[in-house]
N, C-alpha and C positions, 0 to 999 in steps of 0.2 A: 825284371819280370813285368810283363807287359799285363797291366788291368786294363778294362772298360766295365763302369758300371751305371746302369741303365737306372732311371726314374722316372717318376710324373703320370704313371699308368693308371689305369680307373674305369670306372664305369661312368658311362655321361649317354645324354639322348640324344636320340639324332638331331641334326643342327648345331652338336655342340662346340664345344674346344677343348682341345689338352693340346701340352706343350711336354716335348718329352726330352730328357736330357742326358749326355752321355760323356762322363768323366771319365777322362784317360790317364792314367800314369805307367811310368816305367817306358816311356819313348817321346824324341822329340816332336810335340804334337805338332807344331808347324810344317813340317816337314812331309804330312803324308794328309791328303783325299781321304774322308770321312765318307762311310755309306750307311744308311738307315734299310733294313730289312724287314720285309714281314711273314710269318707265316702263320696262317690259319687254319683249323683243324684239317684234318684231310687232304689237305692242298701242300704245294709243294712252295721252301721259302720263295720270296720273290723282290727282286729290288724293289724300292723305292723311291730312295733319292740319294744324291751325292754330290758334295760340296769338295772345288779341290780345296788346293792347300791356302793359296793366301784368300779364299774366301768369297774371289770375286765371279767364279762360274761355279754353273749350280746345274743337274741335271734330272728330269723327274719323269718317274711313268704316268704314260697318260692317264690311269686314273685318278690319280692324285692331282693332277695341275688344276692352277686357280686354286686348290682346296689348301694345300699342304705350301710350309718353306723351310727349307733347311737354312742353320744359319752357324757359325762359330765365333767363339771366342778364345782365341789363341792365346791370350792370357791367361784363361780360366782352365786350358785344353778342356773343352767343352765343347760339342757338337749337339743342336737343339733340333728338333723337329716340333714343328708348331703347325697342328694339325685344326681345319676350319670345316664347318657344313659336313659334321661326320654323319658317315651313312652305318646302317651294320654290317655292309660288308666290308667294312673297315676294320670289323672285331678280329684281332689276330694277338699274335706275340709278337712286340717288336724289338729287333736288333738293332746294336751299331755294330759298325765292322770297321776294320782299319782299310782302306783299299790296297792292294798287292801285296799283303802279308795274313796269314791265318787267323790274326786276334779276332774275335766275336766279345759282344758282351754276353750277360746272361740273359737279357730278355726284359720284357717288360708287356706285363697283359694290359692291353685296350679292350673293351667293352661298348660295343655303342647299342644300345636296348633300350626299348620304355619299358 
């Protein structure tokens, strides 16, 4: 049975940082492209970035770049998103997803507000 469970979510001001984290078990995590998603109220989800497998391409919606980097730890099966100079339109729920297969995590609320 395939988990992802998402961490590291919060309230922060804009300018700020979080780093978001996403534990896999029940598949070989080496093996599969990690994606981060987000959706915000009313809005429809939407990628945001995705790291393949051995970690060395990385691919991000423009508005994230510069801001955001995806990164892994195949030891850890752990997929990070480490998020810089947040805006509030940044405030969503964010996902990991496995790439080519159904698994989603459960989410994880970001917050950027003063």
């Amino acid at each position: 049975q395939v988990q992802l469970v998402e961490s590291g979510g919060g309230l922060v001001q804009p300018g700020g940082s979080l780093r978001l984290s996403c534990v896999a078990s029940g598949l070989t995590f080496r093996n599969y492209a990690m994606s981060w998603y987000r959706q915000a109220p009313g809005k429809e989800r939407e990628l945001v970035a995705t790291i393949f497998d051995t970690g060395t391409s990385t691919k991000y919606v423009d508005s994230v770049k510069g801001r955001f980097t995806i990164s892994r730890d195949n030891a850890k099966n752990t997929v990070y998103l480490q998020m810089g100079s947040l805006k509030p339109e940044d405030t969503a729920v964010y996902y990991c997803k496995v790439v080519t297969t159904p698994y989603w995590g459960q989410g994880t609320q970001v917050t950027v507000s003063s």
